[in-house]
C-alpha positions as CSV (number, residue, x, y, z in Angstrom):
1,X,155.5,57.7,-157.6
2,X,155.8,54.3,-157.3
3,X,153.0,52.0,-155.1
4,X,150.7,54.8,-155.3
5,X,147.1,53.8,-154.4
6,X,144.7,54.6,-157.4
7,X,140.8,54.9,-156.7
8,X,138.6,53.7,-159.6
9,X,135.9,56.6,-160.4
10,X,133.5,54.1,-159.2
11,X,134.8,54.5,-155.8
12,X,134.1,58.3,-155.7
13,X,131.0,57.9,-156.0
14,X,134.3,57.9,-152.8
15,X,137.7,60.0,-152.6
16,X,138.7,60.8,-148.9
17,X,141.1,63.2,-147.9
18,X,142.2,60.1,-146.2
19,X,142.0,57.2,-148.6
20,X,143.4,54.7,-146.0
21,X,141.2,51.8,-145.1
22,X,142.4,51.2,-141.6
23,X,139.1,51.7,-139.3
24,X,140.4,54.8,-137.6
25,X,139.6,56.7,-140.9
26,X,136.5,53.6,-142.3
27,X,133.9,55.7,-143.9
28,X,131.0,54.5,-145.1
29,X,131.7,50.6,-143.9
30,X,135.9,50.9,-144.7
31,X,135.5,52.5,-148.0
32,X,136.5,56.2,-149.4
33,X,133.4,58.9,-148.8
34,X,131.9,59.7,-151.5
35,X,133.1,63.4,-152.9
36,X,130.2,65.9,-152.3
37,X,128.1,67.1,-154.7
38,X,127.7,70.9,-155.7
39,X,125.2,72.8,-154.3
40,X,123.8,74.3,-150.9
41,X,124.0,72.8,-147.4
42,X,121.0,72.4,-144.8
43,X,120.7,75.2,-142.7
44,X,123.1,75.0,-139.9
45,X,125.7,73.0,-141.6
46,X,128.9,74.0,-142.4
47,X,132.3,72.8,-143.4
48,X,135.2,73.2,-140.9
49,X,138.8,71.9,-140.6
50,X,139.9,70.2,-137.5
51,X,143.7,69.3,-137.4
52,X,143.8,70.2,-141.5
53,X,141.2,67.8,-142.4
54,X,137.8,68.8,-143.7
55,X,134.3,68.0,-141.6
56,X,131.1,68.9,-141.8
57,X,129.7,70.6,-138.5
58,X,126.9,71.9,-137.0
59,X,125.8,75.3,-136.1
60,X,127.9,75.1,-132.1
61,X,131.0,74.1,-134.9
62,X,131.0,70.6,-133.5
63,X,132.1,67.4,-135.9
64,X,129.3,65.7,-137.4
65,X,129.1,62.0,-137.4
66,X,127.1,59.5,-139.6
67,X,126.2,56.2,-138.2
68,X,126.4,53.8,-141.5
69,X,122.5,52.2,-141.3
70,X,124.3,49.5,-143.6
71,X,126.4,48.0,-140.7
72,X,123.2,47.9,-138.5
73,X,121.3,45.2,-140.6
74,X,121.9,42.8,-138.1
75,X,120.9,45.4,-134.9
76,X,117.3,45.4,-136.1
77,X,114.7,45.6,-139.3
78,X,115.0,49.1,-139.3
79,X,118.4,50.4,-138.3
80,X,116.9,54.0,-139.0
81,X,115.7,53.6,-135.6
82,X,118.6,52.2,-133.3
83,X,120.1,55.2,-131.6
84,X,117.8,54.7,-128.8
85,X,118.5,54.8,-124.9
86,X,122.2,55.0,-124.0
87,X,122.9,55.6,-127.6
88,X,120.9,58.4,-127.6
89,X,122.4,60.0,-124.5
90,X,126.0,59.6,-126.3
91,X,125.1,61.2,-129.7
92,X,122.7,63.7,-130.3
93,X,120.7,63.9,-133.9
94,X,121.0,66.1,-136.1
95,X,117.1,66.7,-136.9
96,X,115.7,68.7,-139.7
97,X,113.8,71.9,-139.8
98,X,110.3,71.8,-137.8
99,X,107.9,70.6,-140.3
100,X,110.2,69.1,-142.7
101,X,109.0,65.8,-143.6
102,X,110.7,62.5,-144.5
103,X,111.9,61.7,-148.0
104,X,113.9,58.7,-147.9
105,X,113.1,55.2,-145.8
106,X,115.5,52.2,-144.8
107,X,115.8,49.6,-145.8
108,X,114.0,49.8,-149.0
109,X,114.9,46.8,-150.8
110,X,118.6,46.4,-149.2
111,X,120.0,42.9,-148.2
112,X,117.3,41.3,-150.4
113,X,114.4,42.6,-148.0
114,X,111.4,43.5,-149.9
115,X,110.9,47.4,-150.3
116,X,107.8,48.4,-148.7
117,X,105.6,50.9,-149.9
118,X,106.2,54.4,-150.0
119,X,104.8,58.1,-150.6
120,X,105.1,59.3,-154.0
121,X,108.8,61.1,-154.0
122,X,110.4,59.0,-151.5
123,X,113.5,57.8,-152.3
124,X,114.3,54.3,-152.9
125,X,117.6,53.4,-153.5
126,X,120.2,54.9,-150.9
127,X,123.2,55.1,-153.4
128,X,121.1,57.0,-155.5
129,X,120.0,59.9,-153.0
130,X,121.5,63.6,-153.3
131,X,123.9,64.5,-150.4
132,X,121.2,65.3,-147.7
133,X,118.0,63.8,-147.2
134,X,115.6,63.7,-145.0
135,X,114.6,60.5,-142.4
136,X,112.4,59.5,-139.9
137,X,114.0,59.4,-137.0
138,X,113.5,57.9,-133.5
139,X,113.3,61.6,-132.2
140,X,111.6,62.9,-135.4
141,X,112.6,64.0,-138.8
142,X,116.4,63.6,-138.9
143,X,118.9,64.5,-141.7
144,X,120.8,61.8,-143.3
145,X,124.2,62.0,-145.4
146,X,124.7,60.1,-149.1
147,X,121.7,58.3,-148.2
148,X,123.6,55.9,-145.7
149,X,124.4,58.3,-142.8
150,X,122.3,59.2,-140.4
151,X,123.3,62.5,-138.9
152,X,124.7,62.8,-135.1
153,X,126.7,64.8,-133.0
154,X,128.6,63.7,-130.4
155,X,127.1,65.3,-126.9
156,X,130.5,65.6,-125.3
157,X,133.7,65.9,-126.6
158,X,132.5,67.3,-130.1
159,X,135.5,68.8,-131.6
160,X,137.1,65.4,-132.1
161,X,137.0,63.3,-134.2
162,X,138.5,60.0,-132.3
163,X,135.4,58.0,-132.5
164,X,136.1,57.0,-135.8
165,X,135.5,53.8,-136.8
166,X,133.7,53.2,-133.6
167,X,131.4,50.3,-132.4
168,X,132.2,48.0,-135.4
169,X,132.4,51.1,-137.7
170,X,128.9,52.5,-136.9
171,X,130.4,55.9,-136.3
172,X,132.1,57.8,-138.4
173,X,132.7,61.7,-139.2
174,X,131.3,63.1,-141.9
175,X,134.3,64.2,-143.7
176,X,133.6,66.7,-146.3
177,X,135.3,66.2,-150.0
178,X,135.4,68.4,-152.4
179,X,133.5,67.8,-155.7
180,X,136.1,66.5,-158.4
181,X,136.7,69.8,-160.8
182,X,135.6,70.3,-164.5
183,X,138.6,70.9,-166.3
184,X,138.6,72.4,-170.0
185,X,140.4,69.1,-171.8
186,X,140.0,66.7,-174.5
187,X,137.2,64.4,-174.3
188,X,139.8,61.2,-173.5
189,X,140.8,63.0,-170.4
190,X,139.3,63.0,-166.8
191,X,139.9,63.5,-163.2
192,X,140.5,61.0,-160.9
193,X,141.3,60.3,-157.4
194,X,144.8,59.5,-156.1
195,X,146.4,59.5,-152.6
196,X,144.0,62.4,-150.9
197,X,144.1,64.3,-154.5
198,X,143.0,64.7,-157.8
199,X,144.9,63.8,-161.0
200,X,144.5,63.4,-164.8
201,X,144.3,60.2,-166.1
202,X,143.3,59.2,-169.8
203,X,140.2,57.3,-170.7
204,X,141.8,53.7,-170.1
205,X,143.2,55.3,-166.5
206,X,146.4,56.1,-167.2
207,X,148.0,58.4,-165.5
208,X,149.3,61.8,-167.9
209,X,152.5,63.6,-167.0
210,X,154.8,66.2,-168.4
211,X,158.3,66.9,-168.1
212,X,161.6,65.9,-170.1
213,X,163.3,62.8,-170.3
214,X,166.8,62.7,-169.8
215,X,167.7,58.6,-170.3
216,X,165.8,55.0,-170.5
217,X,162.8,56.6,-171.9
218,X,161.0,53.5,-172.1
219,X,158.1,54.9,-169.9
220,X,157.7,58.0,-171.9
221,X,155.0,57.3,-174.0
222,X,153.2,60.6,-176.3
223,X,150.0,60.9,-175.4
224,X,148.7,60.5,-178.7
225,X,146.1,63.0,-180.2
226,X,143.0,62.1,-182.6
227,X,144.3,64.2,-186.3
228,X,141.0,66.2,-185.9
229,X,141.5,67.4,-182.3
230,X,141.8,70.6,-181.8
231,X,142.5,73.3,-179.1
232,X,140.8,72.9,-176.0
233,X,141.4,75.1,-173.1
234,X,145.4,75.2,-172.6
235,X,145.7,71.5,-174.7
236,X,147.1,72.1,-178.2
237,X,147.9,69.6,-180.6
238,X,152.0,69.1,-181.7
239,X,152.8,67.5,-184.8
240,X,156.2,67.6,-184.7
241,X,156.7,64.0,-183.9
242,X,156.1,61.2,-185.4
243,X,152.5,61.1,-184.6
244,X,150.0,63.9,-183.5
245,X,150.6,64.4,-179.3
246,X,148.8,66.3,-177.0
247,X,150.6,69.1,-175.2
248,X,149.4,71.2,-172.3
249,X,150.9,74.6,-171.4
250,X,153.4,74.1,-174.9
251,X,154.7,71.1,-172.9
252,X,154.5,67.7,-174.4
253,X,151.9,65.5,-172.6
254,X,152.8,61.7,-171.8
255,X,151.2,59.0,-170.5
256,X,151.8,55.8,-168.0
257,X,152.4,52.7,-169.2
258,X,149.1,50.0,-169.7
259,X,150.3,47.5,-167.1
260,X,151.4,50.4,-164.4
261,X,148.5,52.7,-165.1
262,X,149.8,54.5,-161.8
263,X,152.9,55.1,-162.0
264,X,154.9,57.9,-163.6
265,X,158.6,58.3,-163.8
266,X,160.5,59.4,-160.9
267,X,161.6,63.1,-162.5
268,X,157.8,63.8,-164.6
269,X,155.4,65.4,-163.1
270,X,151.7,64.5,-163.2
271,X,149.4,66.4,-164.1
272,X,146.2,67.7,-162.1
273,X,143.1,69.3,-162.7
């Protein structure tokens, strides 16, 4: 388990299934897509699996794209309107429902521009906006992903998804994660993201494992329990060391050492939500 690639719950507000940062997989702007949130789609949207990854598509099944508005500051004032002309006859937006109207503007505030004035219930701040809003578009009322992405399809050749990273990492799909999952565990324990998947980790970030160490058991550090904690889920509380240690499934619950939060010894095996 060694060099494994551990992304900060910050960044999930972005886990990919691919959490490479090469521009053939860049989303948003090089960085991890943020997981989705729970809830509905937009009518017509769907998730679909294209050579085992996960993409959201449209109602013909084609791969929806999201051209990152933040890489277009320099295109224009408003890069909410750039897919004009030939862009336009390449990629094909995904507008909203007749009569839907507009609910979040760019740029509002971003780059140090001053935010203009909007309707009461526009949204303001991109990186705080549900999944799927709603933007005016240069051919109308146009959906938009995480706030950032404006919604396209690709007019030809829609199945694929080989324009990632395209143009300067304008275009990208709109790969779908999976929320993270609620486990039932003790309140120093949460999910996190790690290599395409999700993992338990303590409150500092440290990795928790199980399994049963046969020699050098420097790395085997108890996961220590609190004396009032109690049973939560399939966690139970062993006091038959020296100090009170978390088990989960009646085994014995480690955890990764401080200045490796990542790692895990070669035979243990980490746990996940």
């Amino acid at each position: 388990m060694r060099g494994s690639r551990l992304i900060p719950a910050a960044a999930l507000a972005s886990l990919a299934l691919t959490l490479s940062a090469t521009p053939a997989q860049a989303q948003p702007a090089d960085l991890p897509i943020p997981a989705a949130r729970p809830g509905p789609l937009p009518p017509g949207i769907a998730v679909g699996h294209v050579g085992g990854k996960a993409y959201y598509t449209d109602a013909r099944g084609r791969v929806l794209y999201g051209m990152d508005m933040r890489v277009l500051l320099r295109a224009g004032p408003d890069p909410a309107q750039f897919c004009t002309g030939d862009c336009a006859r390449t990629w094909e937006p995904l507008l909203a429902p007749a009569g839907a109207q507009p609910n979040i503007a760019f740029p509002t505030g971003f780059g140090g521009r001053p935010a203009p004035a909007r309707p009461a219930g526009f949204i303001v701040q991109p990186q705080e906006a549900p999944d799927w809003t709603i933007i005016a578009g240069p051919q109308g009322p146009q959906w938009v992903y995480k706030g950032w992405h404006m919604v396209f399809a690709r007019r030809s050749d829609g199945r694929s998804d080989r324009y990632d990273g395209a143009d300067g990492r304008v275009w990208n799909t709109l790969k779908y994660v999976a929320p993270p999952p609620v486990p039932a565990a003790p309140a120093d324990v949460r999910v996190q993201a790690l290599d395409g998947a999700y993992v338990l980790v303590d409150g500092r970030g440290r990795r928790l494992f199980v399994g049963a160490c046969r020699q050098g058991c420097a790395d085997w550090q108890p996961f220590a329990a609190g004396m009032a904690s109690g049973t939560t889920g399939a966690w139970r509380v062993s006091t038959a060391g020296d100090t009170p240690q978390w088990t989960y499934r009646d085994q014995p619950v480690f955890v990764a050492r401080e200045d490796s939060p990542m790692d895990i010894p070669a035979t243990a095996k980490g746990l996940q939500p």
